[in-house]
C-alpha positions in Angstrom: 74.1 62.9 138.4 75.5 60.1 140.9 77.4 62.2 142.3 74.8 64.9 143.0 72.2 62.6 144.1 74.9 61.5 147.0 75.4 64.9 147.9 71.9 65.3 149.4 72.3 61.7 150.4 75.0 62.6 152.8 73.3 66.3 153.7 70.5 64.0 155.1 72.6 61.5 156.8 74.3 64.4 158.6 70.9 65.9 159.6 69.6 63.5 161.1 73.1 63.2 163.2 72.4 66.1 165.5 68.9 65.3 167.2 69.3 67.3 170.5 69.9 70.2 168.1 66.6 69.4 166.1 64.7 69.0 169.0 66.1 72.8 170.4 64.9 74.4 167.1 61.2 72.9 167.3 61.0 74.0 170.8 62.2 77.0 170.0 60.1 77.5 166.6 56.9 76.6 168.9 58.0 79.3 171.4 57.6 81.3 168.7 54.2 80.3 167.0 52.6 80.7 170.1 53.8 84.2 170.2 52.8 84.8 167.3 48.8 83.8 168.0 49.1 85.1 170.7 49.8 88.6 169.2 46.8 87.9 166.4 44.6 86.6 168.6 44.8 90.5 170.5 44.3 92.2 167.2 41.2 90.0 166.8 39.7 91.0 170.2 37.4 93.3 168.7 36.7 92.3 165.5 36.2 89.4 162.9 38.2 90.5 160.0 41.1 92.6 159.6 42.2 93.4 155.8 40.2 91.1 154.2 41.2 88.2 156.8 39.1 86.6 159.3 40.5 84.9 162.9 40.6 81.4 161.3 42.6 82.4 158.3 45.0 84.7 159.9 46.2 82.0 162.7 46.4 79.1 160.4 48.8 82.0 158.2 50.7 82.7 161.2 51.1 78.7 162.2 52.4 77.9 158.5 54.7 81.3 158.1 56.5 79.3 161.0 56.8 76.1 159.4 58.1 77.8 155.7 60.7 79.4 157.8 62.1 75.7 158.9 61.7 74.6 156.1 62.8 77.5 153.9 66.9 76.3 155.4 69.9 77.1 153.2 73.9 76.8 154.1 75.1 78.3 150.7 76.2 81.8 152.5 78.0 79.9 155.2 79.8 77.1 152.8 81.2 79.8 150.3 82.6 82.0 153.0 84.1 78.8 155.0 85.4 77.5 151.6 87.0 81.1 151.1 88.6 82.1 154.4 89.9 78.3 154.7 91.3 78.3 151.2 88.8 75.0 150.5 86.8 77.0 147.7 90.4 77.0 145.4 90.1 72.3 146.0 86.1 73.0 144.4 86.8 74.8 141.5 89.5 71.9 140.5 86.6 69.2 141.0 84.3 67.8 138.0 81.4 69.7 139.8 79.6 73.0 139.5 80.4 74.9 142.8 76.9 76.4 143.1 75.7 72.8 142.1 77.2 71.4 144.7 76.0 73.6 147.4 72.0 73.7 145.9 72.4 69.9 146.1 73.6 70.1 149.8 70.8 72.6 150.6 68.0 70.3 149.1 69.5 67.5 151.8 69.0 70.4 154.3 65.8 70.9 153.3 64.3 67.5 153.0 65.8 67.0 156.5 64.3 70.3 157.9 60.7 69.0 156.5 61.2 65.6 158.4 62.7 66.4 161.8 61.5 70.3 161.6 58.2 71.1 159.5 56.2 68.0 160.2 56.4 68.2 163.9 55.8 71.6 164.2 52.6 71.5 161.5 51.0 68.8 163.7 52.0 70.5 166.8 49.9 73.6 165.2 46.9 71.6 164.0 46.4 69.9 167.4 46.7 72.9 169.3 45.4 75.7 167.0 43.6 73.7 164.7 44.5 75.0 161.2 42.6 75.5 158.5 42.4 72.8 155.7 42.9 74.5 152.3 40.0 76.5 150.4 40.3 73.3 147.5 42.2 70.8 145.9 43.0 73.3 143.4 44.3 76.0 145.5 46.6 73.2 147.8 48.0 72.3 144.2 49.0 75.5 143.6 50.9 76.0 147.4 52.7 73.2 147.1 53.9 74.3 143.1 54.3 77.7 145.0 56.5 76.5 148.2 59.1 75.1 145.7 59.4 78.2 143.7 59.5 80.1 146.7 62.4 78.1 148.0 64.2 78.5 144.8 64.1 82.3 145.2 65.3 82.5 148.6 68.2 80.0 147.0 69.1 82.9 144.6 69.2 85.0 147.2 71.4 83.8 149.6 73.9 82.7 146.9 73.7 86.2 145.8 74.5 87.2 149.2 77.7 84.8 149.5 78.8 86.4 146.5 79.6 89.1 148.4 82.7 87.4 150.7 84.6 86.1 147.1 85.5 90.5 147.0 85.1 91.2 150.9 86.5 88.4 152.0 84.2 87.9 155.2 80.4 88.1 155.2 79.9 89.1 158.4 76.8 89.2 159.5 75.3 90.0 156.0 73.6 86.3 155.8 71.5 87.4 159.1 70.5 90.8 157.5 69.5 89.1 154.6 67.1 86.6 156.4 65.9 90.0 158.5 65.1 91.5 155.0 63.3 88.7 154.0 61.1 87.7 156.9 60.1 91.3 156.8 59.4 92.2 153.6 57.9 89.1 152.4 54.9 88.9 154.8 56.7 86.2 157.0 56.0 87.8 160.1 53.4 90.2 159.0 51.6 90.1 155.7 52.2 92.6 153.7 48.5 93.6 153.2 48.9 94.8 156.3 51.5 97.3 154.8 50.4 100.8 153.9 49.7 101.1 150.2 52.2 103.2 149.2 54.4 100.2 150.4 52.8 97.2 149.2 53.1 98.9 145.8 56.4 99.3 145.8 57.0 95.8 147.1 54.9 94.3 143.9 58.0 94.9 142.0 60.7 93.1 144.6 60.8 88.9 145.1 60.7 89.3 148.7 55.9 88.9 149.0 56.3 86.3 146.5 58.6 83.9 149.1 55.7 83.6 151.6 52.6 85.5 151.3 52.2 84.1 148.1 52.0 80.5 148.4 50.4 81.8 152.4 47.9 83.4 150.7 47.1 80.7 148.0 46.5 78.4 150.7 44.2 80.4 152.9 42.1 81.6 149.8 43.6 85.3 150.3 44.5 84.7 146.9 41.9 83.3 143.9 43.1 80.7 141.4 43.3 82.6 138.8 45.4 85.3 140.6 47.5 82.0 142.0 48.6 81.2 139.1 49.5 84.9 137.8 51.7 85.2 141.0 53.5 81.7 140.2 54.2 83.2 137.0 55.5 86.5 138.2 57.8 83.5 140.8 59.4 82.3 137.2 60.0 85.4 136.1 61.9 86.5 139.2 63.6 83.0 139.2 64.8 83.5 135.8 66.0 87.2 136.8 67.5 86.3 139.8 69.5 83.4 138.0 70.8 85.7 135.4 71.8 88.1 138.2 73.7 85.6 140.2 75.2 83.7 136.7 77.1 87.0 135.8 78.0 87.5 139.4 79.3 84.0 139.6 81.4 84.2 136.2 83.1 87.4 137.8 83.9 85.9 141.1 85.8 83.1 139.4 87.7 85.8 138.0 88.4 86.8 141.4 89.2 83.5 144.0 91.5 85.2 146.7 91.7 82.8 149.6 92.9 82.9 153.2 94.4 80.1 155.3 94.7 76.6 153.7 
């Protein structure tokens, strides 16, 4: 446990190393969010409400989408195919670790360093300028912050899932940036997905992608009831637990498989 615990020790040391580079992200994350109300603020010319949402509620969704997406930060895809095509994977697997242990432990020192330097910055940034919306309750900001951690243990699964990919095809390509593309799409990062034709939003009831950020989004703006919160943190576990399973056998086989380059 020591040994973990140091891992996102370090990860967090090493964050907080590259500042000009953390400074570069919130000014381009705020580029972005300002876009983004922008763009909102036009479709709300001419009317109050659109799907259910009024002006207020849709901006302070937009503002926070942003923030998720610093904080939502993971290096798994990138280590695994480093670790491959320089032959330091083959060094892990000797080591008294879990692989994937050691690379979820180095992505929670991402994160907690992406919610300092990143998400805090850029949430005050969008309450002094926009003005955001303070949650419906106490009960419903309970249930987004239980919601943001589940959420970030999906997109965990998968991006590991993804860097499965390089142990058979030995480079990833650009495979990591499709998946984030995929994701930002589909899950109502950009737009929500009740903006989505029916036939659609159906269909994406039975993927993980809504339930990474319109779900805990649409907890916090009162989109989503309670009651309905807590079914969609359930359906969360569920695809947790799934997408575990999924990556466990994946894993077991690509053990099977270690080809390395270089090293």
């Amino acid at each position: 446990m020591d040994a973990y615990r140091y891992l996102i020790k370090m990860r967090i040391l090493v964050g907080f190393t590259y500042r000009f580079e953390v400074v570069m992200v919130i000014l381009t994350r705020l580029i972005v969010m300002v876009a983004s109300v922008c763009l909102w603020n036009s479709a709300y010319a001419n009317t109050t409400e659109l799907e259910g949402l009024t002006h207020s509620q849709m901006i302070t969704y937009a503002v926070l989408a942003i923030v998720l997406s610093s904080l939502f930060q993971t290096n798994v895809e990138n280590g695994i195919g480093t670790g491959i095509n320089r032959g330091t994977i083959a060094v892990q697997f000797l080591r008294p670790m879990d692989v994937l242990s050691l690379y979820f432990c180095e992505d929670i020192g991402l994160m907690v360093t992406s919610f300092l330097l990143r998400c805090v910055p850029l949430l005050l940034c969008g309450m002094l300028i926009f003005g955001l919306s303070a949650p419906v309750s106490v009960g419903a900001l309970l249930l987004f912050m239980i919601s943001i951690v589940f959420s970030y243990l999906i997109i965990w699964l998968l991006s590991a899932i993804t860097a499965m990919i390089t142990f058979w095809a030995m480079f990833l390509g650009q495979m990591g940036a499709v998946r984030i593309v995929v994701v930002n799409i589909l899950s109502g990062m950009l737009i929500p997905v009740w903006f989505f034709p029916q036939v659609l939003q159906d269909i994406l009831r039975f993927l993980p992608f809504q339930y990474t950020y319109q779900t805990p989004l649409g907890i916090y703006i009162g989109r989503i009831g309670l009651r309905d919160g807590l079914f969609q943190i359930g359906i969360q576990c569920v695809w947790i637990v799934l997408l575990f399973g999924v990556l466990h056998i994946i894993w077991k086989r690509a053990q099977r498989h270690v080809l390395v380059q270089g090293g």
